[in-house]
PDB file of N, CA, C and O in Angstrom:
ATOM      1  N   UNK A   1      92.894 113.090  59.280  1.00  0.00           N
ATOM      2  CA  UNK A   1      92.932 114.203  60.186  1.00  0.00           C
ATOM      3  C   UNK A   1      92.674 113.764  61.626  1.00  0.00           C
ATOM      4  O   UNK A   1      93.258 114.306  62.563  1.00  0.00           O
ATOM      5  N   UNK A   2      91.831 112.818  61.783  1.00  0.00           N
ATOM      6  CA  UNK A   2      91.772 112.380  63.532  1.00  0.00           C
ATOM      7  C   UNK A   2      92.642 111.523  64.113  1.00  0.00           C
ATOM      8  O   UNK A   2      92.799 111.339  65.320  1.00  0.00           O
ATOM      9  N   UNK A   3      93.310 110.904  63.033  1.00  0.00           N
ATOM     10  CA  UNK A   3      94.292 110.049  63.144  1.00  0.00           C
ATOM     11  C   UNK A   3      95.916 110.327  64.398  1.00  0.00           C
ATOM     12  O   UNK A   3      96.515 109.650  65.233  1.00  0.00           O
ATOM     13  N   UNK A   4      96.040 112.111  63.654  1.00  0.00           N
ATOM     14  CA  UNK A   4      96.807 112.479  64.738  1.00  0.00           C
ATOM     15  C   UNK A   4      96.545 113.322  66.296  1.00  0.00           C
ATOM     16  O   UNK A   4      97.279 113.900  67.098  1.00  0.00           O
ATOM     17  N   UNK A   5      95.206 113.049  66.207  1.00  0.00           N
ATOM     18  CA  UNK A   5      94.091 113.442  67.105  1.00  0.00           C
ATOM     19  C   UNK A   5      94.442 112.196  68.463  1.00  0.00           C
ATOM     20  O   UNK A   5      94.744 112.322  69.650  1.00  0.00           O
ATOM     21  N   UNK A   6      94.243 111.155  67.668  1.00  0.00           N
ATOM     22  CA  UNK A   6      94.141 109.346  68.523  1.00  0.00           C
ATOM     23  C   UNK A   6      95.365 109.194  68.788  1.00  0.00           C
ATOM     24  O   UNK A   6      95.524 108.577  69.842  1.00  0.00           O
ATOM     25  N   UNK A   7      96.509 109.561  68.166  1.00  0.00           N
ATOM     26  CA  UNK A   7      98.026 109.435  68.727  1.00  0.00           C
ATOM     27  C   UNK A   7      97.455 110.536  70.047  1.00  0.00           C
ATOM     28  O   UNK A   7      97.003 110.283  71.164  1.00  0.00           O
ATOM     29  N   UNK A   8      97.610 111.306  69.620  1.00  0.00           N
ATOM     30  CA  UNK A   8      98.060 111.989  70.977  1.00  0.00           C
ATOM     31  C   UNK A   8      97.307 111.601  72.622  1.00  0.00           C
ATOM     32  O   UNK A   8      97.804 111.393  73.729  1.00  0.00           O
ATOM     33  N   UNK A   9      95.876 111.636  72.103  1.00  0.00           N
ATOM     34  CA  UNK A   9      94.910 111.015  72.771  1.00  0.00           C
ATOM     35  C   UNK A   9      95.416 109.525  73.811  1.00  0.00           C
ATOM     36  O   UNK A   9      95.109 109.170  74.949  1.00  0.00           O
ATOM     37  N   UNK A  10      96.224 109.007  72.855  1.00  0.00           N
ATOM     38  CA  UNK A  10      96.852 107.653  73.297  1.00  0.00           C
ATOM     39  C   UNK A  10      97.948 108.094  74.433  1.00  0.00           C
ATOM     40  O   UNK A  10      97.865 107.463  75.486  1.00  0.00           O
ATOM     41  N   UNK A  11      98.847 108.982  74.361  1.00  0.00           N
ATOM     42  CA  UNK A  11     100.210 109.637  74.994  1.00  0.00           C
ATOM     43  C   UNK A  11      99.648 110.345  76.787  1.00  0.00           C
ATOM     44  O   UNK A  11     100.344 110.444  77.798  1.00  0.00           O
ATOM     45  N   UNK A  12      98.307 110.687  76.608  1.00  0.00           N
ATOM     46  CA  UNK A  12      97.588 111.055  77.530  1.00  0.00           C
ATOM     47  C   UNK A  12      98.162 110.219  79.048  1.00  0.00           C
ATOM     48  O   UNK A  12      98.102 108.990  79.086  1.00  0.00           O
ATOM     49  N   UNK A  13      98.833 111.198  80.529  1.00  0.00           N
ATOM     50  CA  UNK A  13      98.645 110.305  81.706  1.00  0.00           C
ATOM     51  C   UNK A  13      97.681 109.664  81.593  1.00  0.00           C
ATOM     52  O   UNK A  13      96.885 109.721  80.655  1.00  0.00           O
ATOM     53  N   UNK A  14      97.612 108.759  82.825  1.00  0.00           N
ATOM     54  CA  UNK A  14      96.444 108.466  83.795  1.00  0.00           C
ATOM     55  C   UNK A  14      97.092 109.364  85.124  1.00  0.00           C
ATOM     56  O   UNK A  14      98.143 109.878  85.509  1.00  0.00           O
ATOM     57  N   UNK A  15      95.488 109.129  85.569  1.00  0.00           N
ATOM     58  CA  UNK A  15      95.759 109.693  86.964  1.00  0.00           C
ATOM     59  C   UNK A  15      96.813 108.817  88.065  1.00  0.00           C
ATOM     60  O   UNK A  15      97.113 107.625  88.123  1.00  0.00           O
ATOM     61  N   UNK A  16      97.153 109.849  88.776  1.00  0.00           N
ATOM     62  CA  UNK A  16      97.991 109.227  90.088  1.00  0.00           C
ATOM     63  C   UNK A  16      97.412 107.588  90.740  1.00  0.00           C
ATOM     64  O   UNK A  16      96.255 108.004  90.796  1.00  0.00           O
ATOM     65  N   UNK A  17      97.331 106.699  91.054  1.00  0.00           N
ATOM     66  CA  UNK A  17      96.674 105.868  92.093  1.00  0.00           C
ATOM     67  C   UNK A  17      96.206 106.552  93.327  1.00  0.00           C
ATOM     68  O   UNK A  17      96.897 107.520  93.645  1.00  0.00           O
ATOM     69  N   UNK A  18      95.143 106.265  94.138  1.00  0.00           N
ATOM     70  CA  UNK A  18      95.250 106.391  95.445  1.00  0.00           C
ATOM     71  C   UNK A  18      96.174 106.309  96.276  1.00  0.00           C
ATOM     72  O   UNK A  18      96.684 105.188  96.264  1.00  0.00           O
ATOM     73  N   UNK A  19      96.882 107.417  97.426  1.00  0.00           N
ATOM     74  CA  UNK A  19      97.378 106.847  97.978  1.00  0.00           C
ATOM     75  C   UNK A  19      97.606 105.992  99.428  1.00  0.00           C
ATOM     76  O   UNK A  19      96.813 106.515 100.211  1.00  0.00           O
ATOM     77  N   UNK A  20      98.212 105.095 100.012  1.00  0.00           N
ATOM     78  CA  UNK A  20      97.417 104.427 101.053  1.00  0.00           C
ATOM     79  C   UNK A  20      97.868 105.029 102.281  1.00  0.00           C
ATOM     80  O   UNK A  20      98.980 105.523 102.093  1.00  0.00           O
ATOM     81  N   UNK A  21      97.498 105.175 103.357  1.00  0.00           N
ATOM     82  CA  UNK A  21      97.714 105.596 104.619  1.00  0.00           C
ATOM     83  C   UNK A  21      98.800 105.261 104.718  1.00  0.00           C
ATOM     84  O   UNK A  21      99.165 104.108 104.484  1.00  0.00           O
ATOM     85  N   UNK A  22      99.807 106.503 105.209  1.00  0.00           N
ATOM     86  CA  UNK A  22     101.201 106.697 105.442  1.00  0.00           C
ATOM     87  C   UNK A  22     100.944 105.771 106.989  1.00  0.00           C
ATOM     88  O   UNK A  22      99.872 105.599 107.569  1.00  0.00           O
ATOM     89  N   UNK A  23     102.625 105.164 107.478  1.00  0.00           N
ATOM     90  CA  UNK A  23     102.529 104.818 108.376  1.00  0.00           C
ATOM     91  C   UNK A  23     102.478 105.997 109.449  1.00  0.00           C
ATOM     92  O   UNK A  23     101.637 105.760 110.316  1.00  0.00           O
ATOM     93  N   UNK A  24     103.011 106.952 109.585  1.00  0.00           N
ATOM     94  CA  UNK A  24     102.927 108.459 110.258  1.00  0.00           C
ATOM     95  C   UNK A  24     101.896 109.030 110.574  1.00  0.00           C
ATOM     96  O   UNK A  24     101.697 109.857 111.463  1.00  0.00           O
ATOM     97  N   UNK A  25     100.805 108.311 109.379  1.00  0.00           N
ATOM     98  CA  UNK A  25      99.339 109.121 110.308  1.00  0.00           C
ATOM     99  C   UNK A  25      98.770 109.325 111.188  1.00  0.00           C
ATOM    100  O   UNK A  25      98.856 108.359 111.945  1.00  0.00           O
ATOM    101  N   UNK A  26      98.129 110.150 111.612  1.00  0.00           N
ATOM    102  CA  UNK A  26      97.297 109.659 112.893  1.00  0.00           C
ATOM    103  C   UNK A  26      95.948 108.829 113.135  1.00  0.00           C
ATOM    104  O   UNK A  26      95.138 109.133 114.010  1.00  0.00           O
ATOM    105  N   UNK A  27      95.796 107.726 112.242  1.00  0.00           N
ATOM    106  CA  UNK A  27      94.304 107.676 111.427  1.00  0.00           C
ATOM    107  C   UNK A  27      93.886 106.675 113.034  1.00  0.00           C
ATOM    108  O   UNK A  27      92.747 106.210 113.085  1.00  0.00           O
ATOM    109  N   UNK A  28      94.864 106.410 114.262  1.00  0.00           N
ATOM    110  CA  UNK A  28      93.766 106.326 115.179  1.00  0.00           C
ATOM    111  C   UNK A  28      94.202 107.081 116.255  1.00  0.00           C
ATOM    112  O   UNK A  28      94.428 106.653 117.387  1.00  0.00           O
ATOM    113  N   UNK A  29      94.346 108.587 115.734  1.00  0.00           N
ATOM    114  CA  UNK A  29      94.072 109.359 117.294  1.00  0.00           C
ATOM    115  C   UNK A  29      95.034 109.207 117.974  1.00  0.00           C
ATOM    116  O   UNK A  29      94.681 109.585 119.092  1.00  0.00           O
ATOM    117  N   UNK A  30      96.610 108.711 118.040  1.00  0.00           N
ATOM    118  CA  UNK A  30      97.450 108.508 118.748  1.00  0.00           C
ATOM    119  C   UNK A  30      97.714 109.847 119.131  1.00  0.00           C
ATOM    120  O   UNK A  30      98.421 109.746 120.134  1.00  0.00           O
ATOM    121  N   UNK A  31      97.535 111.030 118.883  1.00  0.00           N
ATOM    122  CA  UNK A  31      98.396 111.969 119.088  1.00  0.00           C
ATOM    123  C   UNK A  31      97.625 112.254 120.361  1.00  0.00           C
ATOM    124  O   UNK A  31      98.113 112.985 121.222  1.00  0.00           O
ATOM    125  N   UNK A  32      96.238 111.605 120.524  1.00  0.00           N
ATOM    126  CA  UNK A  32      95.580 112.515 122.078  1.00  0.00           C
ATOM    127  C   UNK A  32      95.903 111.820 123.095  1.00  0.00           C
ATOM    128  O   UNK A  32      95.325 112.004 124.166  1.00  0.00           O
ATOM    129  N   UNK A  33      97.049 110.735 122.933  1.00  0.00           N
ATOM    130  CA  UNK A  33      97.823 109.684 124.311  1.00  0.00           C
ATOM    131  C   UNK A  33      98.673 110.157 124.623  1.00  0.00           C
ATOM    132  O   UNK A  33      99.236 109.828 125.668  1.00  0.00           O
ATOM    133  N   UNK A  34      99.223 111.378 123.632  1.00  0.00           N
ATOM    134  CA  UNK A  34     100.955 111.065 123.548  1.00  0.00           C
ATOM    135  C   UNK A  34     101.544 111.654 125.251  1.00  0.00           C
ATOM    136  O   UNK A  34     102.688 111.586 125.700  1.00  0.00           O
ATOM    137  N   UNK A  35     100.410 112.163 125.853  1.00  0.00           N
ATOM    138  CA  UNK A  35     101.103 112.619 127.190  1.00  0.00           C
ATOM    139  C   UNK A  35     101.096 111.255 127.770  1.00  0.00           C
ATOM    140  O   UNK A  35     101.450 111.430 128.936  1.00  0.00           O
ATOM    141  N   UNK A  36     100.887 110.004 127.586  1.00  0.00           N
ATOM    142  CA  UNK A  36     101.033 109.007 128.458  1.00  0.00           C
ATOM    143  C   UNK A  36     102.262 108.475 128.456  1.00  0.00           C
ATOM    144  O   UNK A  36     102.632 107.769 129.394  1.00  0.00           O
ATOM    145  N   UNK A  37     103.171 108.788 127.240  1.00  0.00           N
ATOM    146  CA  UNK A  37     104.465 108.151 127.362  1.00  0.00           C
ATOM    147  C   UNK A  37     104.821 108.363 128.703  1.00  0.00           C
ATOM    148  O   UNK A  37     104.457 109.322 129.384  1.00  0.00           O
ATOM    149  N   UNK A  38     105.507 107.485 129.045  1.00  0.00           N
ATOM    150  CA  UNK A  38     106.490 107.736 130.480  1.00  0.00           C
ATOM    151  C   UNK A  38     105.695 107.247 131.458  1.00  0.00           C
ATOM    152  O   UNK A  38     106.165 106.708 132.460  1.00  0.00           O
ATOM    153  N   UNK A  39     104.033 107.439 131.185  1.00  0.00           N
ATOM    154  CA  UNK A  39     103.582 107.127 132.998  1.00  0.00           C
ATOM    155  C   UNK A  39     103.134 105.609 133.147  1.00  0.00           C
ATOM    156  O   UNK A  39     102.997 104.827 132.206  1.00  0.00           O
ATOM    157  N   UNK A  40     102.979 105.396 134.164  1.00  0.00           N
ATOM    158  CA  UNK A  40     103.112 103.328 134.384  1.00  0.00           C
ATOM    159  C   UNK A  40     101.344 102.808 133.243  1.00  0.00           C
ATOM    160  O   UNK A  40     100.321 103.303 132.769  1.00  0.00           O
ATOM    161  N   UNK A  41     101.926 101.807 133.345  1.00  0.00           N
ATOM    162  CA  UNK A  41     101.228 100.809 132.398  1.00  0.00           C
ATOM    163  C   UNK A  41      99.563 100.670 132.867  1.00  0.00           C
ATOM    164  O   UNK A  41      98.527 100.425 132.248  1.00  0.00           O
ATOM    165  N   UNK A  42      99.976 101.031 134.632  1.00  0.00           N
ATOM    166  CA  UNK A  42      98.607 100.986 135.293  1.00  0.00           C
ATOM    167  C   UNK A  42      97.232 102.368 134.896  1.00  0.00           C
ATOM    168  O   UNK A  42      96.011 102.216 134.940  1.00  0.00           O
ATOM    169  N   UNK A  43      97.908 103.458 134.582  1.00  0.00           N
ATOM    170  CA  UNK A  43      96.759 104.543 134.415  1.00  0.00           C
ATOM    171  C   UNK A  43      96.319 104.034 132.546  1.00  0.00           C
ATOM    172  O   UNK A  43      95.769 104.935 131.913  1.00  0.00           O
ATOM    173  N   UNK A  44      96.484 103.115 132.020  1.00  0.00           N
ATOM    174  CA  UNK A  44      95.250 103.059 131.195  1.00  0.00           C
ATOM    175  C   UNK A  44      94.374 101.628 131.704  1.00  0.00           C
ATOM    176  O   UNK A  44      93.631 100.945 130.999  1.00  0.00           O
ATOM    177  N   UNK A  45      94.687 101.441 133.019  1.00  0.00           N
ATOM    178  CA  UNK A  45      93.134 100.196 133.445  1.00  0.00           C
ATOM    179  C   UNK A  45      92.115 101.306 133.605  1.00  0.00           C
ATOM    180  O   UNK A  45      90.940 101.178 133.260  1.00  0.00           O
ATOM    181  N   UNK A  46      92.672 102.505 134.195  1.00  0.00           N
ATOM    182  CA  UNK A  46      91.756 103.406 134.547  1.00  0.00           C
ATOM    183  C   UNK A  46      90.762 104.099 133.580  1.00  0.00           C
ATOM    184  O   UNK A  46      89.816 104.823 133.889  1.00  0.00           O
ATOM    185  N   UNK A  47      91.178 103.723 132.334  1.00  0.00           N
ATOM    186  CA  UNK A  47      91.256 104.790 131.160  1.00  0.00           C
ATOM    187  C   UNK A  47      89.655 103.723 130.081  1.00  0.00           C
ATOM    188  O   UNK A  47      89.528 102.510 130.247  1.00  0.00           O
ATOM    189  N   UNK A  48      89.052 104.230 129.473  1.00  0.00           N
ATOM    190  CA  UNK A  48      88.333 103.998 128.318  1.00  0.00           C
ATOM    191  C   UNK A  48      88.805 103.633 127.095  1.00  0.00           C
ATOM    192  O   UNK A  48      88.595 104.693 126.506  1.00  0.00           O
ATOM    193  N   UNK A  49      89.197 103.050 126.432  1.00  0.00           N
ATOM    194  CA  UNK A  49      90.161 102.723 125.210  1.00  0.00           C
ATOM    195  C   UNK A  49      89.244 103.230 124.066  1.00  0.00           C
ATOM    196  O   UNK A  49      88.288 103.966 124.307  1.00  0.00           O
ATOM    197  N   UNK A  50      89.656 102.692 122.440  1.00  0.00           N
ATOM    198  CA  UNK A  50      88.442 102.251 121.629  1.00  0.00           C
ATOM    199  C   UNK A  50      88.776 101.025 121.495  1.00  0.00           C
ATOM    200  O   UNK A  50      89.826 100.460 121.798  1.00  0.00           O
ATOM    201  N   UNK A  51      87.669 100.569 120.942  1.00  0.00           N
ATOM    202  CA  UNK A  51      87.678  99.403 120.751  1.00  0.00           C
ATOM    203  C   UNK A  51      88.602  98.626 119.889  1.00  0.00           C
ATOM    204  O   UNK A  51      88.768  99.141 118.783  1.00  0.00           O
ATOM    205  N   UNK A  52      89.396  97.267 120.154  1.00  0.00           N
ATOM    206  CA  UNK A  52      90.156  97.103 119.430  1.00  0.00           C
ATOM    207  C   UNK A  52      91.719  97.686 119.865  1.00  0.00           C
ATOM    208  O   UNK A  52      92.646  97.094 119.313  1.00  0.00           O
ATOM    209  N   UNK A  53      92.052  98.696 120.723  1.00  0.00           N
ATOM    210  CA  UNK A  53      93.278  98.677 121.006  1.00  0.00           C
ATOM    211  C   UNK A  53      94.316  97.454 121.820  1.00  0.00           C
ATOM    212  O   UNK A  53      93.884  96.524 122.502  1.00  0.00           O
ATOM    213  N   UNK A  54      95.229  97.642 121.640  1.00  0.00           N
ATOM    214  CA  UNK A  54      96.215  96.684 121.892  1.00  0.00           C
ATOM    215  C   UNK A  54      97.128  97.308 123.177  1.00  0.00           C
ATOM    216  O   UNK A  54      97.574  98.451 123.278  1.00  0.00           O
ATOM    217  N   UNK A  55      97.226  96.441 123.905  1.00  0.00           N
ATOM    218  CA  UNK A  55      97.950  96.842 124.903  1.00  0.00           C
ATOM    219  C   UNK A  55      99.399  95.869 124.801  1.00  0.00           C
ATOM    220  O   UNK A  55      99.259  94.696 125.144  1.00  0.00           O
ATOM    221  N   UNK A  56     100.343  96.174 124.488  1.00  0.00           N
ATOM    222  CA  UNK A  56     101.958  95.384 124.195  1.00  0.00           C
ATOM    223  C   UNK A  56     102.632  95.322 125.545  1.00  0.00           C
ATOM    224  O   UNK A  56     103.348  96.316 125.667  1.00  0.00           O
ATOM    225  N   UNK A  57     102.662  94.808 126.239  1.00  0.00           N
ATOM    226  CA  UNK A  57     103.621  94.466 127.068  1.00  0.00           C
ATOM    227  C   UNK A  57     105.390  94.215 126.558  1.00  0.00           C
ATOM    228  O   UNK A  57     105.546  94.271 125.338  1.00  0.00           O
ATOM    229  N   UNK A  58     106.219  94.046 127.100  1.00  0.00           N
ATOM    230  CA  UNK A  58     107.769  93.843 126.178  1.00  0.00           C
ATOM    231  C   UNK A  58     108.208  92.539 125.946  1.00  0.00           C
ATOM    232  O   UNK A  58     109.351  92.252 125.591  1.00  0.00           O
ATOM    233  N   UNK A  59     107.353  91.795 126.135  1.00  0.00           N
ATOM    234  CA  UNK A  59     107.743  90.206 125.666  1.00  0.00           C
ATOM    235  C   UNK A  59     106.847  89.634 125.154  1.00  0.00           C
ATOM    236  O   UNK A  59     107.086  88.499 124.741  1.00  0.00           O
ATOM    237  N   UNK A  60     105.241  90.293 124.953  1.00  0.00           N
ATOM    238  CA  UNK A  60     104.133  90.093 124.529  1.00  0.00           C
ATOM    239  C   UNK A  60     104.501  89.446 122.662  1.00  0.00           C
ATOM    240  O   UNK A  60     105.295  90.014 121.913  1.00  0.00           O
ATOM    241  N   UNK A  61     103.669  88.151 122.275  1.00  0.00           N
ATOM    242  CA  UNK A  61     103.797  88.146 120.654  1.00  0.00           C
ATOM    243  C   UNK A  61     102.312  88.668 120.465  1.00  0.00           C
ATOM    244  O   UNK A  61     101.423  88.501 121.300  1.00  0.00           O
ATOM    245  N   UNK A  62     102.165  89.317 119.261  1.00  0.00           N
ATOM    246  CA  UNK A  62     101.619  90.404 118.742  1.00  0.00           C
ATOM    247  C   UNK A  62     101.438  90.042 117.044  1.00  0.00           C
ATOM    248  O   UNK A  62     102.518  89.897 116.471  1.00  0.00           O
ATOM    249  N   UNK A  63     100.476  89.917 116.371  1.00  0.00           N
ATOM    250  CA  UNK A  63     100.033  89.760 115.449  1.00  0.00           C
ATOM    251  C   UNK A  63     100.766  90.526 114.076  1.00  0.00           C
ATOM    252  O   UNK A  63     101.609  91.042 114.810  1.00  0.00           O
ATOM    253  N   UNK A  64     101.041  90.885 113.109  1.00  0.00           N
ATOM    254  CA  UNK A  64     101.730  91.804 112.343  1.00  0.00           C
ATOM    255  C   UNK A  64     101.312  91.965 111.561  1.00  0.00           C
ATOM    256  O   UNK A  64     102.056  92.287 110.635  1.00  0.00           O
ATOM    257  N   UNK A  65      99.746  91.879 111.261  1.00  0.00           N
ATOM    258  CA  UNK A  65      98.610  93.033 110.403  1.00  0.00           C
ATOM    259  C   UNK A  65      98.773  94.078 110.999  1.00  0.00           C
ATOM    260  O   UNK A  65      98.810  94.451 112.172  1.00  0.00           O
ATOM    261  N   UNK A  66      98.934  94.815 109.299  1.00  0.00           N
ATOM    262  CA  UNK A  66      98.598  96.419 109.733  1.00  0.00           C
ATOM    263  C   UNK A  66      97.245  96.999 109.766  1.00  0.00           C
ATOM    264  O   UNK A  66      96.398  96.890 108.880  1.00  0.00           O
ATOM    265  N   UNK A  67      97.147  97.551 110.747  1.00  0.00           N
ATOM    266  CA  UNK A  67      95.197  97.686 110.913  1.00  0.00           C
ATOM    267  C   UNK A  67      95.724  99.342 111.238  1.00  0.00           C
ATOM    268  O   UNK A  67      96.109  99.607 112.377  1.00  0.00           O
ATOM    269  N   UNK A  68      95.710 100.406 110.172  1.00  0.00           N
ATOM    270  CA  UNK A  68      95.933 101.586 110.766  1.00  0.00           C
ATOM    271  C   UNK A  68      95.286 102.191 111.341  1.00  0.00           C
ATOM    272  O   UNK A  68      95.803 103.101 111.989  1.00  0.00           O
ATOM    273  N   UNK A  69      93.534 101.957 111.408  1.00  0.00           N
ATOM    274  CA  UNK A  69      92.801 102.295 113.031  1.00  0.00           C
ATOM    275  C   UNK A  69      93.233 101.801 114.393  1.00  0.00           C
ATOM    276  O   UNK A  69      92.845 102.180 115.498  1.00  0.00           O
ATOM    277  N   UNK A  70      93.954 101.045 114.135  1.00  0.00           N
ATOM    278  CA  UNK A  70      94.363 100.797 115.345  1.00  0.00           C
ATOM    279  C   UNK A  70      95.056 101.546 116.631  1.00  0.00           C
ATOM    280  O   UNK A  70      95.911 102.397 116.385  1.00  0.00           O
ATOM    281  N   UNK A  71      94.811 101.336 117.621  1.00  0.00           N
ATOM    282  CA  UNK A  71      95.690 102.289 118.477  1.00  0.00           C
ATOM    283  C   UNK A  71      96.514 100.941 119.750  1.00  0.00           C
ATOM    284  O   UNK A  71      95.991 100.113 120.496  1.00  0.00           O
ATOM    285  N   UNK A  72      97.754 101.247 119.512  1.00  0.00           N
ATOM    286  CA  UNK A  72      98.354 100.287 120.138  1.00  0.00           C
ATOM    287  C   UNK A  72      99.628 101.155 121.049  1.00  0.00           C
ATOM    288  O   UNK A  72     100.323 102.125 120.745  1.00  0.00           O
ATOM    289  N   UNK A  73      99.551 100.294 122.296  1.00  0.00           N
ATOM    290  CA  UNK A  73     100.365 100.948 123.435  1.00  0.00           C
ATOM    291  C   UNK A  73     101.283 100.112 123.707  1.00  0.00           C
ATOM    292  O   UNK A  73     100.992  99.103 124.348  1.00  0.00           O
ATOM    293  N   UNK A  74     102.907 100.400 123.179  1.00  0.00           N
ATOM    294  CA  UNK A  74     103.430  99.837 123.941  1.00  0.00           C
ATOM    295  C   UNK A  74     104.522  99.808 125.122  1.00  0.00           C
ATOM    296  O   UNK A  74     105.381 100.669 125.316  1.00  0.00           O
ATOM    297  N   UNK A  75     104.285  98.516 125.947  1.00  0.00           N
ATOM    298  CA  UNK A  75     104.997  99.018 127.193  1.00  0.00           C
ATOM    299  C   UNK A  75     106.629  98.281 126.982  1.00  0.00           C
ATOM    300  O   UNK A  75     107.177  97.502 126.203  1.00  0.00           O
ATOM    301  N   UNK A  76     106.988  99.120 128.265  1.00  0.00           N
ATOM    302  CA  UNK A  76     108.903  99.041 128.351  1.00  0.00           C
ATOM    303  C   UNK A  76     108.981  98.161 128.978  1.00  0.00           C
ATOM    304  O   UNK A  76     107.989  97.565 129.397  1.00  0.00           O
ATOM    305  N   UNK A  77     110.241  97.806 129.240  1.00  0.00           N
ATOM    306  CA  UNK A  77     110.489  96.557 130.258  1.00  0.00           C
ATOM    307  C   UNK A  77     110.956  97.284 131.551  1.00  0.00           C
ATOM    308  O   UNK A  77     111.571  96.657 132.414  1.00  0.00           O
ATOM    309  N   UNK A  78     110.599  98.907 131.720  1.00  0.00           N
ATOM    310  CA  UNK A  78     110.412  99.105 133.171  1.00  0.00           C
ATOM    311  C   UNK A  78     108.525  99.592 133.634  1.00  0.00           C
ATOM    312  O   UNK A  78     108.079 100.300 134.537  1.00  0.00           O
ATOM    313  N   UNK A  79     107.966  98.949 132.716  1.00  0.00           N
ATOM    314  CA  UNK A  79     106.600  98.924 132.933  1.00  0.00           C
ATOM    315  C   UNK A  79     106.061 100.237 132.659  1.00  0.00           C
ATOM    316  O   UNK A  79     104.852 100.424 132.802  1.00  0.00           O
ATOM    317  N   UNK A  80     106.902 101.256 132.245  1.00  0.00           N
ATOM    318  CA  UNK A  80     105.838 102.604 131.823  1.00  0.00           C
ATOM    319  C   UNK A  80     105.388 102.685 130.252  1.00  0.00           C
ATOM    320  O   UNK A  80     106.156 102.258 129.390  1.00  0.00           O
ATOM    321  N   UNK A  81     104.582 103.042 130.036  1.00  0.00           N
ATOM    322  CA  UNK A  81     104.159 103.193 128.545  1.00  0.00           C
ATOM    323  C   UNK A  81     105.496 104.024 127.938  1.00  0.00           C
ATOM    324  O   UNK A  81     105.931 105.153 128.167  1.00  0.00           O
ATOM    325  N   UNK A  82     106.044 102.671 126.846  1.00  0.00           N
ATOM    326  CA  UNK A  82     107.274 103.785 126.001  1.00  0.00           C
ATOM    327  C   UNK A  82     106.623 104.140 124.582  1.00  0.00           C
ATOM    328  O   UNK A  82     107.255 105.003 123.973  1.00  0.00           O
ATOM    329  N   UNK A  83     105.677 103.731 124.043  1.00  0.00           N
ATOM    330  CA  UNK A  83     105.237 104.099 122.607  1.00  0.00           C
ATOM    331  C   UNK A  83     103.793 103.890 122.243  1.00  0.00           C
ATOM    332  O   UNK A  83     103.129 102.926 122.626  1.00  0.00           O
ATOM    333  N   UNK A  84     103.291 105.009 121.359  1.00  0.00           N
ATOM    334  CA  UNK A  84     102.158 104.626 121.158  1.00  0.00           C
ATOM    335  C   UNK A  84     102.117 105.156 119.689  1.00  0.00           C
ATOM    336  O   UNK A  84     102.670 106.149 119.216  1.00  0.00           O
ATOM    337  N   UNK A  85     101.150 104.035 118.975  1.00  0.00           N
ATOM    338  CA  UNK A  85     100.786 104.208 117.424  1.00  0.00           C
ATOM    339  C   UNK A  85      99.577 103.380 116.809  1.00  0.00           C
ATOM    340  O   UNK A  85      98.921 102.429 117.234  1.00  0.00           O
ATOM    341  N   UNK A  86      99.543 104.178 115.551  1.00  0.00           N
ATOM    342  CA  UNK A  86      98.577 103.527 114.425  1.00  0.00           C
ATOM    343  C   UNK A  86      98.886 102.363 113.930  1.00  0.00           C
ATOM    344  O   UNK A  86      99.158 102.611 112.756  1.00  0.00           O
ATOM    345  N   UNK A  87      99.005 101.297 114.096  1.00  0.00           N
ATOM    346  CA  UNK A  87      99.521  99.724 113.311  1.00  0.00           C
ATOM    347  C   UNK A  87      98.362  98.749 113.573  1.00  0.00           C
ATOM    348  O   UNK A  87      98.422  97.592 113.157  1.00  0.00           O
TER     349      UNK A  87
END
């Protein structure tokens, strides 16, 4: 009698995995820069960062760990901030 108890028992999911931080997130706050797109490279000397951000210049080499706290700015090759993200 428990026998077809332990089959079924066996047929049972598991749970989902965790899943890992989408690249889309905001997990460092990019969305409170996003008015900087467009303006020159110079108004974030002015600016407070956190710690750990990256400033990209357009010919800059750049490491390619993904660190999704990260907050990284990068600039155009007409010197205004064209992008900013979590990587």
């Amino acid at each position: 009698m428990l026998a077809p108890l332990c089959a079924l028992a066996a047929c049972a999911e598991a749970p989902p995995p965790a899943s890992a931080p989408q690249p889309g997130a905001d997990s460092c706050n990019a969305a409170s820069f996003r008015g900087l797109v467009g303006q020159p490279r110079e108004v974030l000397d002015r600016m407070t960062l956190p710690a750990g951000t990256r400033i990209i210049g357009p010919r800059d080499a750049v490491t390619m760990d993904f660190s999704p706290g990260r907050l990284n700015f990068e600039i155009g090759e007409n010197g205004r901030i064209a992008k900013i993200g979590c990587y």
